[in-house]
PAMIKOL-64522 format. One line per field, with one value per residue (C-alpha): x, z, y; residue number from 1; residue in three letters. Coordinates in Angstrom, 2 decimals, padded with zeros to 5 digits, always signed. Example, Ala and Ser with C-alpha at 12.3 -4.5 7.8 and 13.67 -1.06 7.14 Angstrom:
2
u: (+012.30 +013.67)
w: (+007.80 +007.14)
v: (-004.50 -001.06)
num: (1 2)
residu: (ALA SER)
REM end
This chain:
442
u: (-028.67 -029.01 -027.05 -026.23 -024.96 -022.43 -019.48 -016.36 -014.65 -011.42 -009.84 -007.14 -005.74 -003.34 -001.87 -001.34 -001.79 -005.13 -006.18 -005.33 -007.54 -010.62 -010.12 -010.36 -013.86 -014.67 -013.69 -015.47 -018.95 -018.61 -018.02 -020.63 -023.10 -021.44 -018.38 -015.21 -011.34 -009.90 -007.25 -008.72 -009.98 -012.38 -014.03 -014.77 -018.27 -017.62 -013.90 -012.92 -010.34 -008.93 -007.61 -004.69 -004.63 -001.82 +000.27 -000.46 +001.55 -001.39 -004.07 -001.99 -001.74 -005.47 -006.51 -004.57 -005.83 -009.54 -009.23 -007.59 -010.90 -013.09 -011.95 -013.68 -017.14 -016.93 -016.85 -019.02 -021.74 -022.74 -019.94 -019.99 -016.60 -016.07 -013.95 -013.13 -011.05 -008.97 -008.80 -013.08 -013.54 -011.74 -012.63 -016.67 -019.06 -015.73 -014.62 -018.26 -017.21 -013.52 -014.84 -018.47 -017.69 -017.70 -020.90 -020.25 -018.07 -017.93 -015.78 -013.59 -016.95 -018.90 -017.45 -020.33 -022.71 -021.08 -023.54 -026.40 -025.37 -024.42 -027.69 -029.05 -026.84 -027.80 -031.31 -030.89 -030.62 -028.63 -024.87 -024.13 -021.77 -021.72 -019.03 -021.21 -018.52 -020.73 -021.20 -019.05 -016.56 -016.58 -019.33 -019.35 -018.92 -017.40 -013.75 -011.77 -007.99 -005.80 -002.53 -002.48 -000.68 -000.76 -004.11 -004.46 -007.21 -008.02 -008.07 -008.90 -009.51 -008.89 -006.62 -006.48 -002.94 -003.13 +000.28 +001.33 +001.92 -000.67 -004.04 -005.15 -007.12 -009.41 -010.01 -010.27 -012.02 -011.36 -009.61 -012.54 -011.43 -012.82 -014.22 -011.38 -013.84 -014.58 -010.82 -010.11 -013.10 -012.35 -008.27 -009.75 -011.72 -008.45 -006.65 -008.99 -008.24 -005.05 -003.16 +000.43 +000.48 -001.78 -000.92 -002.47 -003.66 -004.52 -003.42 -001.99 -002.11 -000.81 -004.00 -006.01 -008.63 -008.29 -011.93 -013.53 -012.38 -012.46 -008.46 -008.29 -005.48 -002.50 -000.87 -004.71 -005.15 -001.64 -001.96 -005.33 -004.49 -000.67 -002.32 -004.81 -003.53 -002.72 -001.10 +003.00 +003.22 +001.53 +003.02 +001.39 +001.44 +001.37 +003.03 +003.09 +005.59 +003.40 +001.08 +003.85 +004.13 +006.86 +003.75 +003.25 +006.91 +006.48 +003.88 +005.72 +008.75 +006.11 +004.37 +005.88 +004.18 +004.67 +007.36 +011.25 +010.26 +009.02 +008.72 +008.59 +008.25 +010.21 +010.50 +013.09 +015.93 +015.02 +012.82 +012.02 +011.56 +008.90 +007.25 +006.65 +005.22 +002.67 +004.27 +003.51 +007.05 +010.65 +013.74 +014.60 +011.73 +011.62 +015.28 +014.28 +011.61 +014.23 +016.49 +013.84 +012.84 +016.59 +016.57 +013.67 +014.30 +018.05 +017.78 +014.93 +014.91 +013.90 +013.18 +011.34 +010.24 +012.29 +011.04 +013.84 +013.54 +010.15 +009.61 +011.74 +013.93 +017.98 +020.98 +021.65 +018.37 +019.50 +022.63 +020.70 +018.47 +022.12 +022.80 +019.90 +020.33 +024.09 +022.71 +019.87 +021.29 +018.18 +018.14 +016.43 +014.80 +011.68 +013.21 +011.05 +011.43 +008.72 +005.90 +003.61 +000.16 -002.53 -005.25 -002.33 -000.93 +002.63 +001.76 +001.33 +004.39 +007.63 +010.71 +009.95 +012.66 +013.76 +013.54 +017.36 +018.08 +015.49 +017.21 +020.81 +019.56 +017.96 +021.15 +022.83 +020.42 +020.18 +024.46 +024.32 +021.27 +022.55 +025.65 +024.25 +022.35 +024.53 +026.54 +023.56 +022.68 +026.62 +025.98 +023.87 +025.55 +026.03 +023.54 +020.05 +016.66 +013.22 +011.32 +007.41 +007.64 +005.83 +006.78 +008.94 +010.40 +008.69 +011.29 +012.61 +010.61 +013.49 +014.10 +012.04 +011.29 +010.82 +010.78 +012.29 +010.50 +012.48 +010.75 +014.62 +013.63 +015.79 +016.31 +017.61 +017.26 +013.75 +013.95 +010.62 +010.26 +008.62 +005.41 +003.72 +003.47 +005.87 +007.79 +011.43 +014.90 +017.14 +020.81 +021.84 +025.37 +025.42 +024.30 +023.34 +022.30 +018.22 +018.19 +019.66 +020.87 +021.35 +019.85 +017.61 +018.70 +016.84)
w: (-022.84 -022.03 -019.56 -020.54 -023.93 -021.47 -021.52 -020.82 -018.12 -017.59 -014.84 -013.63 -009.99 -008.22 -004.76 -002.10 -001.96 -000.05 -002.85 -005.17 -002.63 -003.10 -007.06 -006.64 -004.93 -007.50 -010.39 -008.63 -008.96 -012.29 -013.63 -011.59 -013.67 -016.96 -017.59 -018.68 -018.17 -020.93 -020.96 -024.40 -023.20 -026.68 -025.55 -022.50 -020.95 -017.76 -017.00 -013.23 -011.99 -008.43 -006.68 -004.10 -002.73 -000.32 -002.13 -004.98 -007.16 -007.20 -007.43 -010.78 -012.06 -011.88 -013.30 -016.25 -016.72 -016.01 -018.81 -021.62 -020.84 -021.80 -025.24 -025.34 -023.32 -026.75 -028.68 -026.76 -024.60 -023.26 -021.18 -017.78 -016.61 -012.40 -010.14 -006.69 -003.85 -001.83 -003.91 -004.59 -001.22 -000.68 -003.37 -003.71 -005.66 -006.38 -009.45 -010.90 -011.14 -012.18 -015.02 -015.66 -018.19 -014.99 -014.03 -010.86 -007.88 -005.29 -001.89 +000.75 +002.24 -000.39 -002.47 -001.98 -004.12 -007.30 -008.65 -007.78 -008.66 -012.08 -012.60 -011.89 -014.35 -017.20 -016.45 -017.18 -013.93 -012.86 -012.26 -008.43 -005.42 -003.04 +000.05 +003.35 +006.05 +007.97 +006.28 +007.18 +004.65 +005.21 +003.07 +001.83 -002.26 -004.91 -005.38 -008.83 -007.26 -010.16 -008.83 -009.29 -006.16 -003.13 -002.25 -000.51 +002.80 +004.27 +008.27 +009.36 +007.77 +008.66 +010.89 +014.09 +014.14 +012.43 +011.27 +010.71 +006.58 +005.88 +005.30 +005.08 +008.40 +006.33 +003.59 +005.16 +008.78 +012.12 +013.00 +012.52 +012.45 +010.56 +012.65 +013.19 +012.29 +008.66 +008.08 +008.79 +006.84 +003.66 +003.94 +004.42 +001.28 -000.20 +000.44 -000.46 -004.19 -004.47 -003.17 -001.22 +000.04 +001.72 +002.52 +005.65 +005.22 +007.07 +007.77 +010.33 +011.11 +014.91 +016.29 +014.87 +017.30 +019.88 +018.96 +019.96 +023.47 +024.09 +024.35 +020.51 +019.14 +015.85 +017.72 +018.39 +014.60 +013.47 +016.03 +014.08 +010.69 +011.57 +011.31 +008.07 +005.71 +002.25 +003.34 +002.93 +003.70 +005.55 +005.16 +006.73 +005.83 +007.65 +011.04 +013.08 +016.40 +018.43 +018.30 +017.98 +021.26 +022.59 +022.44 +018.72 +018.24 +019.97 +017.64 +014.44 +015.28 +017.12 +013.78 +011.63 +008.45 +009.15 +007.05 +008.44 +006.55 +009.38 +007.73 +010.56 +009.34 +011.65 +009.00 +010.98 +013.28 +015.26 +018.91 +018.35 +014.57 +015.48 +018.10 +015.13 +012.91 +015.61 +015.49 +018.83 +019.98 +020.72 +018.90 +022.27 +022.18 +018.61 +018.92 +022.07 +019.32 +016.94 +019.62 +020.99 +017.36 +016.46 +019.70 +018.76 +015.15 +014.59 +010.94 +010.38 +007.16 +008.55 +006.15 +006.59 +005.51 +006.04 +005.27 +004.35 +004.53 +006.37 +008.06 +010.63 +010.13 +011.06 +009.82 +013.22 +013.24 +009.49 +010.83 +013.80 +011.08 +009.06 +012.47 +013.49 +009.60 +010.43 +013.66 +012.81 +009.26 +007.60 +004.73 +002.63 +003.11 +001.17 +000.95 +000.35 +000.22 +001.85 -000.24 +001.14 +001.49 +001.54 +004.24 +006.60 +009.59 +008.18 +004.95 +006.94 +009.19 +010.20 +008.74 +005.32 +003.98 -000.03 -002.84 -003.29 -000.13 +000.57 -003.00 -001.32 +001.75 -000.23 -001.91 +000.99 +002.80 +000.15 -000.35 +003.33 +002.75 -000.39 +001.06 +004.14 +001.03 -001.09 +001.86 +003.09 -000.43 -000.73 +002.21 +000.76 -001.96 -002.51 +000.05 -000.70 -000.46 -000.47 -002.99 -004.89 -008.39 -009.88 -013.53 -015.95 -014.89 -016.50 -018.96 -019.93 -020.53 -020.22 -016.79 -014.21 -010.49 -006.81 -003.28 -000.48 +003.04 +004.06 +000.58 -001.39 -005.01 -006.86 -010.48 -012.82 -016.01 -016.95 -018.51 -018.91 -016.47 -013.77 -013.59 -011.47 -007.92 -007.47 -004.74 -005.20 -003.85 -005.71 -004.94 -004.81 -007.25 -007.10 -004.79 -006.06 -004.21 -005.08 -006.36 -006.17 -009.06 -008.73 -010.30 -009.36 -007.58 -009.37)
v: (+001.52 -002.55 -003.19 -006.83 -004.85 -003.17 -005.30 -003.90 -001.68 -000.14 +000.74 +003.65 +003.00 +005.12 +005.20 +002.87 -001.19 -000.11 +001.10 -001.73 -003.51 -001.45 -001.92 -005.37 -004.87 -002.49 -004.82 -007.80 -005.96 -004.90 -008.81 -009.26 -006.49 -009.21 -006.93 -007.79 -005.82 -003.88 -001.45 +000.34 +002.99 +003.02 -000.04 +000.98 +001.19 +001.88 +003.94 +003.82 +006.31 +005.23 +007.84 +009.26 +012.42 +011.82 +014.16 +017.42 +015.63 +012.72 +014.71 +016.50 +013.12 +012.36 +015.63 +014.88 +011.60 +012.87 +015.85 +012.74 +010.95 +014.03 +013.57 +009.46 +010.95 +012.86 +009.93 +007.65 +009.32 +006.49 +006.21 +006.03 +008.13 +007.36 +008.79 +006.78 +006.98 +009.32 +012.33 +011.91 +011.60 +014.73 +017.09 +015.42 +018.07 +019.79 +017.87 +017.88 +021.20 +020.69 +018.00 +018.33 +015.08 +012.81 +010.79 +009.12 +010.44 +007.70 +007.96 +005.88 +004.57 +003.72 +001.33 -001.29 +000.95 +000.69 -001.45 +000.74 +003.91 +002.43 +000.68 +004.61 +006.44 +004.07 +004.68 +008.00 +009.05 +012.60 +012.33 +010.80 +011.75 +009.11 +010.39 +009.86 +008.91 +007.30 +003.90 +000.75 +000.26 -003.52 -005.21 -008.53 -007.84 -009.57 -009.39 -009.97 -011.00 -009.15 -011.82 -014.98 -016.25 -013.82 -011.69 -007.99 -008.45 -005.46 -005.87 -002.05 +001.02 +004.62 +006.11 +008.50 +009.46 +012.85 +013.44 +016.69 +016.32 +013.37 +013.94 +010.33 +010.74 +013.02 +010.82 +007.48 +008.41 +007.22 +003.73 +000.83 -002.94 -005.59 -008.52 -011.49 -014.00 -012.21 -011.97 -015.80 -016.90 -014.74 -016.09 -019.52 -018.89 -017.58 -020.55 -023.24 -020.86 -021.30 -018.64 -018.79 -015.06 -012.61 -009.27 -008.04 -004.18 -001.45 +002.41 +001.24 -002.62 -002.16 -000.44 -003.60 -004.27 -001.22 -000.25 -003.37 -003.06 -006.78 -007.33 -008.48 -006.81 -006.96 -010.43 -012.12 -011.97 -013.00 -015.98 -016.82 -016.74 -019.10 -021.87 -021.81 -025.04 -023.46 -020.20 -020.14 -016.16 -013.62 -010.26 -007.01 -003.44 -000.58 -000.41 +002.51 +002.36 +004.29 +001.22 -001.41 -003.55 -005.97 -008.36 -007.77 -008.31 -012.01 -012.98 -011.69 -014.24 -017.00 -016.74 -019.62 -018.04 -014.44 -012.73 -011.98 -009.02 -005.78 -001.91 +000.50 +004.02 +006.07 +009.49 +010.88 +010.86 +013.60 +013.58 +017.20 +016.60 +013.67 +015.82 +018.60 +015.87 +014.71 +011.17 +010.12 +008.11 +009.77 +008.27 +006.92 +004.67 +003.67 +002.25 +000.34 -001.23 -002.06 -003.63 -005.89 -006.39 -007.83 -009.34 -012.01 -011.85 -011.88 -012.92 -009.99 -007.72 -004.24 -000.93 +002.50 +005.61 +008.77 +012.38 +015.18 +018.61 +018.71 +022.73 +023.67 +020.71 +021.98 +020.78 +019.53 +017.31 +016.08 +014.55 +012.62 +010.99 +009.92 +008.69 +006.68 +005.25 +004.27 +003.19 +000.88 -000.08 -000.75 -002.96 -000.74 +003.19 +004.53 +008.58 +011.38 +015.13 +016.55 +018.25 +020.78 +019.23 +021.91 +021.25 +020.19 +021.78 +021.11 +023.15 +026.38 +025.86 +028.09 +027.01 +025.52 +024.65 +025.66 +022.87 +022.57 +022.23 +019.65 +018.02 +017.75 +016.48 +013.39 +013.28 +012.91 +009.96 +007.77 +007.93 +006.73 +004.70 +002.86 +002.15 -000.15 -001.71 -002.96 -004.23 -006.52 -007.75 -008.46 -010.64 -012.40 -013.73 -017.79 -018.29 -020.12 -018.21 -019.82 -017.74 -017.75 -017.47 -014.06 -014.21 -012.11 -008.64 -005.66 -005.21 -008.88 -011.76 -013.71 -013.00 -013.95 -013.08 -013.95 -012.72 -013.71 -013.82 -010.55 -009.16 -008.76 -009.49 -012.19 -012.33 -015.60 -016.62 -018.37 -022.00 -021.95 -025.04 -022.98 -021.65 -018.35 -019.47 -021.99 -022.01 -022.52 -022.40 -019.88 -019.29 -015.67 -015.03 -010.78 -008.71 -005.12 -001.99 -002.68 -006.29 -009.67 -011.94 -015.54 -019.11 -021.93 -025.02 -027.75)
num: (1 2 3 4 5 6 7 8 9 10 11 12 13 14 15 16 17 18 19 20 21 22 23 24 25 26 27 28 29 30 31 32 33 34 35 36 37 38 39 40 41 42 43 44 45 46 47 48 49 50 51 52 53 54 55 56 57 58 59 60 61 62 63 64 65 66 67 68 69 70 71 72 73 74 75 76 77 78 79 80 81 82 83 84 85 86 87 88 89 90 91 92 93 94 95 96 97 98 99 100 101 102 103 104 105 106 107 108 109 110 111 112 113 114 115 116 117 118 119 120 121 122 123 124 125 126 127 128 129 130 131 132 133 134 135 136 137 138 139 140 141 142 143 144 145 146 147 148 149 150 151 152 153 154 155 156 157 158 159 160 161 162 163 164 165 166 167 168 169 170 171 172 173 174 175 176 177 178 179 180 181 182 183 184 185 186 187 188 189 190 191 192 193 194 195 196 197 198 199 200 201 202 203 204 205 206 207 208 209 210 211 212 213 214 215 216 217 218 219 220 221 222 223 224 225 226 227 228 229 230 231 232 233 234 235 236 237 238 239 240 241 242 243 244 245 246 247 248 249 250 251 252 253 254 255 256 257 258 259 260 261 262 263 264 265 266 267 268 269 270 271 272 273 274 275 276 277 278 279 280 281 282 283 284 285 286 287 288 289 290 291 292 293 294 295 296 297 298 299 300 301 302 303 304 305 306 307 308 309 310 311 312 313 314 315 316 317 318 319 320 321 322 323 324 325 326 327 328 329 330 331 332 333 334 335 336 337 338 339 340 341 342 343 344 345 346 347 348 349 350 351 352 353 354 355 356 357 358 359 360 361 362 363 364 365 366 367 368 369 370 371 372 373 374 375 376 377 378 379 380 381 382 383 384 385 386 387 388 389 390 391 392 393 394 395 396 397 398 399 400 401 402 403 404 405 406 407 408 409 410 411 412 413 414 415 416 417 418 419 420 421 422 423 424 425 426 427 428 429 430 431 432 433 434 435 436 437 438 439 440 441 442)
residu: (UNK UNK UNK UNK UNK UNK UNK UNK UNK UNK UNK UNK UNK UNK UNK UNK UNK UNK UNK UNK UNK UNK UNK UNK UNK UNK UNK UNK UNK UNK UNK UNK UNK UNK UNK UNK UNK UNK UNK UNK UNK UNK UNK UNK UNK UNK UNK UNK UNK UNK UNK UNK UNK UNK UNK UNK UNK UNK UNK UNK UNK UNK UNK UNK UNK UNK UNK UNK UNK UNK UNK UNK UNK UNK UNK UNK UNK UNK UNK UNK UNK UNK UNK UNK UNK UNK UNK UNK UNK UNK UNK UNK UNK UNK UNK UNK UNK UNK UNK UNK UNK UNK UNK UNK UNK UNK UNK UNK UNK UNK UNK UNK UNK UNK UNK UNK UNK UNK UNK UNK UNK UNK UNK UNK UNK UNK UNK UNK UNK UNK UNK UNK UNK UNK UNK UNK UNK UNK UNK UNK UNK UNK UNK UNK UNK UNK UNK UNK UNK UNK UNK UNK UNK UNK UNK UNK UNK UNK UNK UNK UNK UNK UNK UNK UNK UNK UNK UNK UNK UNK UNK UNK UNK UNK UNK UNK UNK UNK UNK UNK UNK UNK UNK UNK UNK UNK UNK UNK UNK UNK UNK UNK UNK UNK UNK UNK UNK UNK UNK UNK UNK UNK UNK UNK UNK UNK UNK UNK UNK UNK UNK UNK UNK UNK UNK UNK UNK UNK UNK UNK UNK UNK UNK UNK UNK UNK UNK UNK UNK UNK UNK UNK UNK UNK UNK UNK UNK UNK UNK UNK UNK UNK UNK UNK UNK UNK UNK UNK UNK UNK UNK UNK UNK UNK UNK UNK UNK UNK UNK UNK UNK UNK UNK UNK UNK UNK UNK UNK UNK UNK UNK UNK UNK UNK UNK UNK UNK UNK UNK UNK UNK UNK UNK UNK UNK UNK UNK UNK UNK UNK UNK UNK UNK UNK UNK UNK UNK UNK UNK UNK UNK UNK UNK UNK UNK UNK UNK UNK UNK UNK UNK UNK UNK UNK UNK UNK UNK UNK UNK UNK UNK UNK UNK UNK UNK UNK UNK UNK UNK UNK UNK UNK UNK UNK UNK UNK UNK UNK UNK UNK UNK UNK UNK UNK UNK UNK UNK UNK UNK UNK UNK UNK UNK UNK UNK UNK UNK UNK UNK UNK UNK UNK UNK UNK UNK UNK UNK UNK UNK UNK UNK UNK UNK UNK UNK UNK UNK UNK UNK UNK UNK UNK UNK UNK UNK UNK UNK UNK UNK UNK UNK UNK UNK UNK UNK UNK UNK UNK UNK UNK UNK UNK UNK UNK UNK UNK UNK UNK UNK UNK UNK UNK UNK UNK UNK UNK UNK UNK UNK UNK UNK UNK UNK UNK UNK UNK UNK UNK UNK UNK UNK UNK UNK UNK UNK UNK UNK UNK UNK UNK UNK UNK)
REM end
């Protein structure tokens, strides 16, 4: 097959915004091999799956998708069918196996060979696994930004937490950071594009730096990128409060560009429930974070994660995690009902804990949960919010959207006198549990 006859790709990408990140590498080399995006999957030369396998559910997802793709390898031989990601790095050889249809299997680490192993397979070349651990997973590639005002930049990969239930550790190795200087030369390059927003990424953005052993950590960085023209917003994503220092927490507020937005997983409630999940900090010491964290940042918008029903958890251990959530009154909880995750010590545990159960547990968070929400988005209402325009909502064209520092999403009626990216002050009229409605101030 000619390669410069090759001119289309579509791509499939699951999971976190980490992953979304690696797409955009992906899709950068493949315009650079002359291809353009499509999402018909019959035009298609090249299909790229991206994958999770943080939980069963995604790899159930992915399966499905892989075995609806058998069907256009039918049709079009020439297709080159590619699975990336968590769930390849995981299952490798495996879902040659599982889907003898795919060509290219291509893990965490090796995202900078995409080019190469394609050029291979259209030579005729056998099908490829390409999962070695071992490489650096920071190259300097091509990258196709898929927004048009705020960019993902990758600061660290991997993480060395090992969490009971997560089996990212496995998937993405051991904690490596990405030199300062490459991140404040590629936002530089970001800015001098165009963009308002980066997103600051990593498994776990407060153990930036440990591994180089020089003292550059999480609040170096953030003190490095404050003061790049061009840039209106830095947000970051994910903190961890085992690795989250009263230092860390003066740079966030020093930071005149950094976000009132902070996400702070905490998953539960309970000291003896944390201990179980491997998390590293007691409930004593996470709310001496969040008071030093209101302390500096009185105005901040704070949300976590929270896990119900994970094994051996107690009814008694339930109602201190409804009490650290009346306690801290977080503007907004990510809930999830923990799901068995095979190839984690959690999945073989004591105490699991029966799927209704779990159910009216969640039930029973997210009344508390929703309830502290709507209050603070009440608050909010006929006050004025500096926002970054992002377009029309998924299901109205008519109604557009922005964000606010603290990341609440605002809604108004489009007039068609804005455009994506502009920054603009919007005035908040309702206040609902998950969004806010309101106009813009001309």
């Amino acid at each position: 097959m000619d390669l410069l006859a090759s001119k289309h790709y579509c791509l499939i990408t699951y999971g976190c915004q980490m992953n979304e990140a690696d797409s955009e590498r992906y899709a950068g080399q493949l315009e650079e091999l002359g291809y353009t995006m499509t999402e018909d999957w019959e035009l298609a030369d090249v299909i790229l799956i991206n994958t999770c396998c943080v939980r069963e559910t995604a790899e159930d997802k992915v399966l499905g998708k892989i075995g609806e793709l058998k069907h256009v390898k039918a049709r079009n031989k020439n297709l080159i069918l590619a699975v990336t990601g968590c769930m390849a790095q995981e299952w490798q050889d495996r879902l040659f196996k599982r889907a003898p249809h795919l060509d290219l299997v291509i893990g965490t680490h090796n995202i900078h060979k995409l080019i190469e192993l394609i050029k291979e397979r259209q030579k005729g070349m056998n099908r490829f696994l390409a999962a070695d651990m071992g490489e650096s997973v920071f190259h300097d590639i091509p990258t196709k930004r898929f927004q048009k005002f705020f960019a993902w930049v990758p600061i660290m990969n991997g993480c060395n937490k090992f969490c009971t239930y997560c089996i990212v550790p496995h998937v993405r190795g051991r904690e490596v950071s990405r030199p300062l200087e490459d991140i404040v030369a590629e936002i530089k390059r970001i800015a001098a594009d165009g963009y308002k927003e980066i997103t600051l990424l990593g498994q776990n953005v407060n153990s930036y730096g440990l591994d180089f052993r020089d003292g550059t950590d999480f609040s170096a960085l953030l003190y490095a990128i404050d003061d790049i023209d061009g840039i209106e917003r830095v947000r970051y994503m994910t903190s961890h409060p085992k690795d989250m220092t009263f230092a860390m927490v003066d740079a966030i507020a020093a930071c005149r560009k950094v976000v009132t937005h902070l996400h702070l997983p905490v998953q539960s409630g309970s000291t003896d429930l944390l201990k179980r999940m491997n998390r590293g900090y007691s409930t004593e010491h996470y709310l001496e974070l969040i008071d030093y964290i209101r302390e500096k940042m009185p105005h901040v918008v704070l949300t976590t994660d929270l896990i119900v029903g994970f094994p051996g958890e107690t009814e008694e251990m339930f109602q201190e995690t409804l009490a650290l959530l009346r306690k801290v009154r977080y503007d907004m909880a990510y809930t999830f009902i923990y799901s068995p995750r095979t190839g984690t010590p959690a999945a073989t545990m004591d105490g699991q804990i029966d799927r209704a159960e779990k159910s009216r547990r969640l039930k029973r968070l997210m009344e508390v949960q929703n309830e502290i929400s709507l209050a603070y988005n009440k608050e909010m209402e006929g006050k004025d919010y500096e926002v970054i325009v992002e377009g029309p909502t998924k299901n109205d064209a008519d109604r557009w959207f922005g964000r606010t520092s603290g990341n609440k999403m605002i809604i108004w009626d489009n007039d068609d006198t804005l455009a994506v990216g502009d920054t603009v002050t919007v005035r908040v009229d309702k206040g609902q549990t998950w969004v806010l409605k309101g106009h813009v101030l001309k």
